[in-house]
C-alpha positions as CSV (number, residue, x, y, z in Angstrom):
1,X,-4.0,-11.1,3.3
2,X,-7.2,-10.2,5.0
3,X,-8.6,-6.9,5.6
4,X,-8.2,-7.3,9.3
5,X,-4.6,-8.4,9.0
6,X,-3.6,-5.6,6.7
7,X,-5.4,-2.7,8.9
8,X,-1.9,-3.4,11.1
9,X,0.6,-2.4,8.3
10,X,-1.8,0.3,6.4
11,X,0.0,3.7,5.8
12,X,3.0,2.4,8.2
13,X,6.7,1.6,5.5
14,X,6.5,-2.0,5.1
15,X,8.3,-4.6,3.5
16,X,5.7,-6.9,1.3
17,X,6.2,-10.6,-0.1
18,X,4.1,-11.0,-2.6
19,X,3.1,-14.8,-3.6
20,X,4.9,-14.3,-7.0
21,X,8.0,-13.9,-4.3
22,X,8.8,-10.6,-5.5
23,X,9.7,-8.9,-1.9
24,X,8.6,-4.8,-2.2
25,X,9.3,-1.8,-0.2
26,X,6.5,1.0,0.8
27,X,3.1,1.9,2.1
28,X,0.1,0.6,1.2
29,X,-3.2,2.0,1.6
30,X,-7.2,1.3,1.2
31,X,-9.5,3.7,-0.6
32,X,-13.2,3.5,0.0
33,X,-15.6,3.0,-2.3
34,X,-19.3,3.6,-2.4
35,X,-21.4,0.2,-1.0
36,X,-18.7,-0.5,1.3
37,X,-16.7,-1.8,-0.9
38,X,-12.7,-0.9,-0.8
39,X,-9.8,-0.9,-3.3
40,X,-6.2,-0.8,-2.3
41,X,-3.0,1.0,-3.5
42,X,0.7,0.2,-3.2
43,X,3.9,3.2,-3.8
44,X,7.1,4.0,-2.2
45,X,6.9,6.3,0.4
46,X,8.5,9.0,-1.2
47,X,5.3,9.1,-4.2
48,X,3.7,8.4,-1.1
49,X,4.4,11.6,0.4
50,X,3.8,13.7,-2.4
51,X,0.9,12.5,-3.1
52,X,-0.3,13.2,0.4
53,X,1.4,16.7,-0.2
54,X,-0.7,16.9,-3.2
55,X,2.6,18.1,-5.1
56,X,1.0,19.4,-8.6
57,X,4.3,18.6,-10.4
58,X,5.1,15.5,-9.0
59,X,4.4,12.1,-11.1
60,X,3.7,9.3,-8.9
61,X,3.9,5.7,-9.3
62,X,0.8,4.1,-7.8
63,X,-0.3,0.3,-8.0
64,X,-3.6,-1.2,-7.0
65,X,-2.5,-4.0,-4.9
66,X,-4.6,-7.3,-4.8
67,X,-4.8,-8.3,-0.9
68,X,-4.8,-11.4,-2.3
69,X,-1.5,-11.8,-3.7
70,X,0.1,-10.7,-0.1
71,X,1.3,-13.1,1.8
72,X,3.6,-11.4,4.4
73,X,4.2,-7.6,5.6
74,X,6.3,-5.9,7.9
75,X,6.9,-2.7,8.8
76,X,10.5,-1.4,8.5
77,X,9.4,1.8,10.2
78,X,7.1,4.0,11.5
């Protein structure tokens, strides 16, 4: 997927197909790096939302995503 493509689904709750053909459910989101460069993130939305809470207790289960290895989003809802 190109940066372009996935500015459309980033921080929306999407279904993902990922080339292995795993289908996933969640948000995904870039972080920026210094030099312009950019790393991205995958979680459900509920670790989603606690991590945008900044929950202290919470544990979250967050995945760098390779744009790379999507090949299809859509968002489930807004």
């Amino acid at each position: 997927m190109e940066r372009s493509i996935f500015k459309n689904f980033e921080r929306q709750h999407c279904r993902i197909k990922m080339k292995s053909g795993k289908e996933v459910y969640g948000i995904m989101w870039e972080e920026n790096l210094p030099e312009n460069n950019f790393r991205y993130y995958f979680s459900s939305s509920g670790d989603y939302q606690r991590l945008k809470n900044r929950l202290q207790s919470a544990l979250y289960a967050i995945y760098q995503l390779d744009l790379n290895e999507v090949i299809h989003a859509e968002v489930i809802s807004k």
